[in-house]
C-alpha positions, 0 to 999 in steps of 0.5 A, a space after each residue: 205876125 210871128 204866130 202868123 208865119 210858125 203856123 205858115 212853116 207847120 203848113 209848110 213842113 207837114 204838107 212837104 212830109 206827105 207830098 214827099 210819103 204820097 208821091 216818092 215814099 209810097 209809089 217807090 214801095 208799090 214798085 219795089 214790092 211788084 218787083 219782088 213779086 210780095 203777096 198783098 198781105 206783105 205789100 200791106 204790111 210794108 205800106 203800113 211801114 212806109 205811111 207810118 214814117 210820119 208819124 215816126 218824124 212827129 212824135 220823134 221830134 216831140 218827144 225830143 223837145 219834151 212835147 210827150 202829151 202831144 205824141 200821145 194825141 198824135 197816135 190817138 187822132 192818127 188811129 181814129 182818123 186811119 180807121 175812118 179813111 179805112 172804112 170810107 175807102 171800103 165803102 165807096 169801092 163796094 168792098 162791105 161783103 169783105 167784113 164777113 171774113 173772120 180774118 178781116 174781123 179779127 184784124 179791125 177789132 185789133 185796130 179798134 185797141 189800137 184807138 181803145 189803149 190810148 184813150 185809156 192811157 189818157 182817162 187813167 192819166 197813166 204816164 208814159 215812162 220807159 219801164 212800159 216801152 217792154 210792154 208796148 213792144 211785147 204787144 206789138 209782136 202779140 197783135 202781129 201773131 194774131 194777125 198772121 194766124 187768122 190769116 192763115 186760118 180764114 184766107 186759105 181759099 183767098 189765098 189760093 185765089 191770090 197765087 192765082 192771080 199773081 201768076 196771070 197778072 203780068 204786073 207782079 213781075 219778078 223784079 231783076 237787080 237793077 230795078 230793085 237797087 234803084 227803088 231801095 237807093 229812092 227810099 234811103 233818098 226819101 227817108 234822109 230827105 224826110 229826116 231834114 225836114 223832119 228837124 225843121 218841123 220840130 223847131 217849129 213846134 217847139 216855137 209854137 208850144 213855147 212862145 204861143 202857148 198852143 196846147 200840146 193836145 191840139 198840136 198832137 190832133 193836127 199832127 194826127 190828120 197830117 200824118 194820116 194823109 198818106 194811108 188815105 191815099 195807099 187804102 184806096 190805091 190799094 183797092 183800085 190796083 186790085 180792082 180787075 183782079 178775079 178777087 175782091 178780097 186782094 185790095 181789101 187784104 192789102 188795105 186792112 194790113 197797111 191799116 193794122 201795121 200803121 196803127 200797131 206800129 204808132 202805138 206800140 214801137 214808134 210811141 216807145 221811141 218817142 217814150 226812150 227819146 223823152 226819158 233820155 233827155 228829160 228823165 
């Protein structure tokens, strides 16, 4: 009956984590980013931040109850599982002919290490110690300059077409203070919220590692779909907010980079903090 009601509670803490991602974190940063009139590259770049807010919350307080294994397949499922929601979103909004830019090539090849690292780190049975934490963060900014120099190279004309539609389209406005404050207010709000939350989903965790028994890798695979629930939901928003605009590559520029920006982030910086957290408190 105990095992009953912990596995209730892990429901019940993930499910609130990616309503609260879904429904506050995700739209408040689509707002904020129409307010500051972002390109969609940007817009991406900060929906992957905002998606990957889970997954900071999970492999965070893992790491913290001495659960680094479960952090590990924690980022691997959630990668897999980013770039299976990726796919599926570009294909059922028809978006297939966007793959033949190098640009998005170069970017899901990029994604594809991002899954390809931790398996390596698993089969090598490599431990995650903080001597690596340099390497890890040296690739984030590795990965990011690639990313931003492909673009510029191979999304000229798309780019063109993206100032374009901007200043046609009257939902990206030119955000006035007022708008802006309030959005950022409802993400310090948000991100407090998750926060709270956040601790009670660890002691959950802890409880049902070390009172059950459940392996560290199926509490990390179940983190991992949890936590990916959200870029489902931004990779087709994101397809279908562009979908009347004059170029097709608009949605699938802003749904490649929220992808990259969450699998490098889980992998290089929010592994490194789980990594910092675990080796401050079990050396």
């Amino acid at each position: 009956m105990e095992l009953f009601f912990e596995i209730i509670q892990f429901i019940f803490f993930s499910g609130l984590i990616v309503l609260i991602s879904k429904y506050i974190l995700v739209k408040t940063l689509r707002n904020l980013a129409e307010n500051l009139n972002l390109k969609p590259k940007t817009v991406g770049d900060i929906a992957g931040i905002a998606t990957s807010i889970p997954e900071l919350l999970t492999i965070s307080i893992s790491s913290f109850n001495g659960l680094i294994s479960a952090s590990i397949y924690n980022v691997l499922s959630s990668n897999v599982i980013n770039l299976i929601q990726y796919y599926t979103s570009i294909l059922l909004n028809k978006n297939r002919k966007a793959f033949k830019n190098k640009a998005i090539k170069v970017d899901v090849v990029l994604v594809c290490l991002t899954i390809i690292i931790p398996i390596l780190f698993l089969v090598f049975k490599s431990e995650l110690k903080i001597e690596m934490v340099p390497i890890l963060i040296l690739l984030y900014f590795g990965f990011k300059k690639i990313n931003d120099n492909v673009h510029k190279l191979y999304l000229k004309m798309e780019d063109a077409e993206i100032e374009e539609e901007r200043k046609k389209d009257d939902r990206w406005e030119i955000g006035n203070k007022r708008k802006v404050g309030k959005n950022v207010f409802i993400l310090i709000l948000s991100g407090i919220l998750l926060f709270f939350i956040g601790n009670l989903l660890g002691n959950n965790l802890e409880n049902l590692c070390n009172k059950f028994d459940i392996p560290e890798v199926v509490i990390g695979i179940i983190l991992g779909f949890i936590t990916s629930l959200p870029e489902l939901i931004t990779f087709f928003e994101s397809q279908k907010h562009h979908k009347n605009s004059k170029s097709d590559m608009l949605g699938v520029v802003e749904a490649t980079n929220n992808l990259l920006m969450s699998n490098i982030l889980n992998l290089f910086i929010i592994q490194s903090i789980g990594v910092i957290i675990f080796s401050i408190f079990y050396g």
